[in-house]
N, C-alpha and C positions, 0 to 999 in steps of 0.2 A: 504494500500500500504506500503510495507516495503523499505527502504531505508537505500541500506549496506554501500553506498560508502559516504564517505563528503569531500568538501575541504571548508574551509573559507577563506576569503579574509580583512586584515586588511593593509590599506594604512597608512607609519608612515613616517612626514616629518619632516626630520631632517636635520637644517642650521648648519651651522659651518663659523662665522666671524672672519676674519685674521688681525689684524691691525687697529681693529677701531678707529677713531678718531686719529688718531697718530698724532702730529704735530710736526716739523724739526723748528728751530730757525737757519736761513741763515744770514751770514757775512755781514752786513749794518741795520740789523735786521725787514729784509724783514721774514715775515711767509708764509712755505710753506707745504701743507697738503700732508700727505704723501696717495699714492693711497690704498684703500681700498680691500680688495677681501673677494668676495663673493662665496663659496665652499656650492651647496646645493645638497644632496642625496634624492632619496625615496625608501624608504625601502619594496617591496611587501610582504607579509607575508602569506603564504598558509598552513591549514591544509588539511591531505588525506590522507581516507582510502582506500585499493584496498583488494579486498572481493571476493569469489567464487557466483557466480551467485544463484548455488542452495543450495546451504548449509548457507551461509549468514559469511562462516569461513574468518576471516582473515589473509593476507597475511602480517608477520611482520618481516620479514627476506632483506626486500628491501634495495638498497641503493639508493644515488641522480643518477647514473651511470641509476639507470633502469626507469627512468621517463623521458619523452620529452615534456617539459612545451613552450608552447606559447602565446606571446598576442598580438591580433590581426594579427594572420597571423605570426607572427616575431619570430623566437626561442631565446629564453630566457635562459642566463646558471643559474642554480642553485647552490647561495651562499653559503646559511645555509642548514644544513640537521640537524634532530634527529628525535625521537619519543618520547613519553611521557614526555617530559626535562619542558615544560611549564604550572606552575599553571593554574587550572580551577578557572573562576568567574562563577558561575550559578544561574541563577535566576527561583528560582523554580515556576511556575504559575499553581494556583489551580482551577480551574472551578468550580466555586458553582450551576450550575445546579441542580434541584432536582436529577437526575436520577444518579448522579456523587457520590452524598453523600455514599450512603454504603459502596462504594469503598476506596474514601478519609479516611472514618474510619479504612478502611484496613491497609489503605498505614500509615496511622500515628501510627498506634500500630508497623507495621515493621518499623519504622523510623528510628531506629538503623542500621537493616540492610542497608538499602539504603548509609545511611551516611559510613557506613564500607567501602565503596570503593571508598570513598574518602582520598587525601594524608590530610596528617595538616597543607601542606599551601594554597590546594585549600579555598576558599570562597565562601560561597554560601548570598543570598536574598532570602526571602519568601516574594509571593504575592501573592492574591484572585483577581479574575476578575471575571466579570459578566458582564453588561453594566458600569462600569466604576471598576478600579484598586484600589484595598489598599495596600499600603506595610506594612506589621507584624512586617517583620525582613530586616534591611540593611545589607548588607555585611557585613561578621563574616567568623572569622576562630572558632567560637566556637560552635562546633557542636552539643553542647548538646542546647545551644539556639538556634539552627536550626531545632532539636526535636519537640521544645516546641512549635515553628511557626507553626509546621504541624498539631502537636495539635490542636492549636487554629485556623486554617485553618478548620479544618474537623468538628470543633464545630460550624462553620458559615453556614449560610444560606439566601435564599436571595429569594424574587421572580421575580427580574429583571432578564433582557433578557440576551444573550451573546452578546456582539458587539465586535468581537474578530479583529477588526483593531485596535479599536482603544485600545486593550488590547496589543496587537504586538506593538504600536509605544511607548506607555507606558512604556512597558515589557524592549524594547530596550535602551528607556534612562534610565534607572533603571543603565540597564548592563554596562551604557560606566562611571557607577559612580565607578565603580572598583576599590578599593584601589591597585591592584597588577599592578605596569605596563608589558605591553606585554601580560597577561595572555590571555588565551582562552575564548572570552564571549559568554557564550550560553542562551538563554532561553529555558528551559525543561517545557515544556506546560504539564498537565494532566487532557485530559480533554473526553468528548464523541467526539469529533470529530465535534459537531455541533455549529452553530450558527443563531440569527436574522437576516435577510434582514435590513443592516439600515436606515430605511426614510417613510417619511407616519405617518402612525398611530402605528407600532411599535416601533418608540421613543417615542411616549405618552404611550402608553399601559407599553410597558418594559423598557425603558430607564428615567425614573425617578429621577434616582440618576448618571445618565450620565454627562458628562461637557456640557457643553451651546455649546460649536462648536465641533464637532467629526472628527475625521482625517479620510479619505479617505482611501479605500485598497490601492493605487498608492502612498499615501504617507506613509502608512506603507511600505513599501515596497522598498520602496526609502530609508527611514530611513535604512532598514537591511542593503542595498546594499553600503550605504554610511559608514556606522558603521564599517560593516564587522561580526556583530552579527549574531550566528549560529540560527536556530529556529530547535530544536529537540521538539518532542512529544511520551507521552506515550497516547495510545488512548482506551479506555473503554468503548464498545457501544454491548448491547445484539442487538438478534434479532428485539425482541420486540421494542425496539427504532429503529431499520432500520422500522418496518412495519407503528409504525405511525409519521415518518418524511415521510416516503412515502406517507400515507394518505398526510398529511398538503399539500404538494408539490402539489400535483393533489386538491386542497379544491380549488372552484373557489376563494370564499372572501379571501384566504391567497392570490391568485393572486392579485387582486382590490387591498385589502389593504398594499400590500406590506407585511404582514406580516410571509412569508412561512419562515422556516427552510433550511438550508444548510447545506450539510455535506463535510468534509474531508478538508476546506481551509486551516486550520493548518496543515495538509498533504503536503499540497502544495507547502507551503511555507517553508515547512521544503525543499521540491525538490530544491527550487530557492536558498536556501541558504545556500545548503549542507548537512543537517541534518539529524540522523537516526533517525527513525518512529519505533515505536512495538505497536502490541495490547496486552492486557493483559485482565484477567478478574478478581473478587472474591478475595480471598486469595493471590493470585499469584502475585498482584500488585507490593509489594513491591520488591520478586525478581527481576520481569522484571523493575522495573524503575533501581533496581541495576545494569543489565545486560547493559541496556541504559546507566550508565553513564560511564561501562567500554566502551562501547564501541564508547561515543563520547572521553574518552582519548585513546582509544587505534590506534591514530593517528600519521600519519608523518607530520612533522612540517621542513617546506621549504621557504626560501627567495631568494628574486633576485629585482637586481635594473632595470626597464625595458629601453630598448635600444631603447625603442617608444619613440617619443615625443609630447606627446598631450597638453595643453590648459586646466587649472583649473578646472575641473568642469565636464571633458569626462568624458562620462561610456566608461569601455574596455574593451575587451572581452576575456576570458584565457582559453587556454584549456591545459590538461593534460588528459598523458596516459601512459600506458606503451611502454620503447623503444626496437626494435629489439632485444637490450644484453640483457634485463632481459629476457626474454627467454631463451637466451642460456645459460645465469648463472644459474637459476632456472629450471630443467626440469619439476620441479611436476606443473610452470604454462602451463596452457593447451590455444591455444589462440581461442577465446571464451568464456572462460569458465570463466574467472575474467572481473571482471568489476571497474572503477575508473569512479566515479560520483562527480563531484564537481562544485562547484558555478563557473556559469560561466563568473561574468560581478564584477565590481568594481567599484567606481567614482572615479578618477584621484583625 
C-alpha cells in the first residue's frame, strides 16, 4: 500500500508566568503578595503533504489560504505556515530478518546516497530490531557515522522473531531523545513488511533476547499518537515471501501455537500516523529509501492554537483538506484527483 499524503501531529505546551512571587512592602509594614498570572498556550503543530492520486506527484505551490483544518468539528485558523523550514530527526530501523539481509547489504553500500538528501542539520539514529531493539548510533549530524551504522546494521544477524510493537514503542522513545527542538520525528522502518504473533510459544521459540514485559500494539500506538512520531516504511518482500507467509497463515499448528506471521502492520501504522510507505527491491533500495526521505521532507509544516477546550489527556480528532480557493487559485488541481491524508487524532 502506498501512502502519498502525511500530516503529523506534535502537541507543545508552552507557560508563560507574569509576576511570580512579587511581594509589595505596605505602610505599617503589613506584606502584601502581589497577584500572580498565569498566561498558558498550546501550540498544535501539523505536517502535510497533498499529492495527485495517481501519479503519487506533489503539490508544492500551496498556501495556508488553501487548507480548511479542523478539530473536532471546530475550524481552526492556521498560525504558522512553511515547507521544508524544519530539521528532520530520523530514526533509521533495520529489520534483521533472514530474508531482509541481501537487501540491507544493498542499502548500506548506497548509504551515501540515501544520506545525500539529507540537509547538515537534519539528525539521524541507527537501530536493529528483531524481537527486541539495539541502538548502533544516537542522534548525529555526522553523517559519515550514520554510514558506518548501516554498515554494521547489515553485518548483523539474528535468528529471533520480529515483534514489531514493541520495536515501534522502542523506535519512538528513541525519536523524542532528539537533540533539535521542534524538529520533525520520524521512524523510517526497512523492513519485509512482516512480523511474529506475540504470545504463546513464539516468545519462547523467537523472542529470547526480548524484554521480560512487551508493550502491546494499543500501547504502541498510543505512544505515536501521544509523541506525534511519524512511522514511514521502506518495505522489501518478493513473491516468494508472500507465498510462504501464506502457507504459515493457513498451517493449523501456526494457528494452536500462536505462532503464524503477519504482514503489512508497519503499513499500517504508517496510515494512522501519517507516513509515506514505498516498496522497493535488489539494487534499487537505496534510491527508493532516498526518494522516501525526500518525500517525508517534502512537506507543509502548519500551526494553530485550538479554540476547543478539552481536559488533559483527550484524544482529538483533526481533519484537513483542501479549501474551495485553492481550486480556484490552482486550476491544474482537479477535485478528485488530489488527495490530503493525514493523522487524524492527537492527545491533548
Amino acid at each position: 500500500m502506498r501512502v502519498i499524503c502525511v500530516m503529523r501531529v506534535v502537541c507543545v505546551l508552552c507557560c508563560l508566568v507574569v509576576g511570580a512571587g512579587a511581594v509589595a512592602q505596605q505602610p505599617g509594614g503589613d506584606a502584601t503578595a502581589l497577584p500572580v498570572l498565569h498566561l498558558s498556550t498550546q501550540l498544535v503543530v501539523l505536517d502535510a503533504i497533498v499529492a495527485e492520486k495517481k501519479t503519487g506527484r506533489m503539490e508544492t505551490t500551496l498556501t495556508a489560504n488553501d487548507f480548511v483544518l479542523e478539530e473536532d468539528g471546530v475550524p481552526q485558523k492556521i498560525r504558522d505556515f512553511s515547507q521544508d523550514k524544519l530539521p528532520l530527526s530520523i530514526v533509521l530501523m533495520f529489520d534483521l530478518t533472514e530474508s531482509v539481509q541481501p537487501q540491507l547489504k544493498d542499502l548500506a553500500a548506497g548509504a551515501q546516497r540515501v544520506l545525500a538528501h539529507l540537509k547538515p542539520e537534519d539528525e539521524v539514529a541507527v537501530m536493529t530490531f528483531s524481537s527486541a531493539t539495539q541502538l548502533l548510533q544516537p542522534f548525529t549530524t555526522d553523517h559519515k557515522a550514520v554510514a558506518a551504522a548501516i554498515a554494521k546494521a547489515a553485518a548483523s544477524s539474528t535468528k529471533e522473531g520480529t515483534f514489531l510493537d514493541e520495536s515501534v514503542y522502542e523506535g519512538a522513545a528513541e525519536a523524542m531523545r532528539s537533540t533539535i527542538p521542534g524538529s520533525r520525528r520520524v521512524l523510517l522502518f526497512f523492513t519485509d513488511g512482516t512480523e511474529n504473533e506475540v504470545h504463546g510459544l513464539a516468545v519462547k521459540l523467537y523472542g529470547k533476547q526480548a524484554p521480560a514485559t512487551l508493550h502491546s500494539g494499543a500501547e504502541a500506538k498510543e505512544e505515536l499518537l501521544q509523541t506525534g512520531v511519524t512511522v514511514s516504511a521502506l518495505i522489501d518482500r518478493t513473491a516468494a515471501d508472500d507465498a510462504e507467509i501464506a502457507a504459515s497463515m493457513v498451517n493449523p499448528l501456526s494457528f494452536a501455537f500462536g505462532i503464524s506471521a503477519r504482514m503489512d502492520h508497519v503499513a499500517r501504522l504508517a496510515t494512522d500516523t501519517g507516513g509515506p510507505v514505498l516498496h522497493g527491491n535488489g539494487k534499487q533500495v537505496a534510491d527508493k529509501m532516498g526518494t522516501l526521505i525526500e518525500e517525508i521532507r517534502g512537506r507543509y509544516t502548519m500551526g494553530y492554537v485550538p479554540t476547543t477546550s478539552h481536559p488533559a489527556g483527550t484524544l482529538c480528532h483533526i481533519s484537513l483538506k483542501l479549501s474551495v480557493e485553492a481550486y480556484a487559485q490552482h486550476p491544474e488541481l482537479k477535485q478528485g484527483h488530489y488527495v490530503v491524508e493525514t493523522r487524524t487524532a492527537y492527545y491533548r
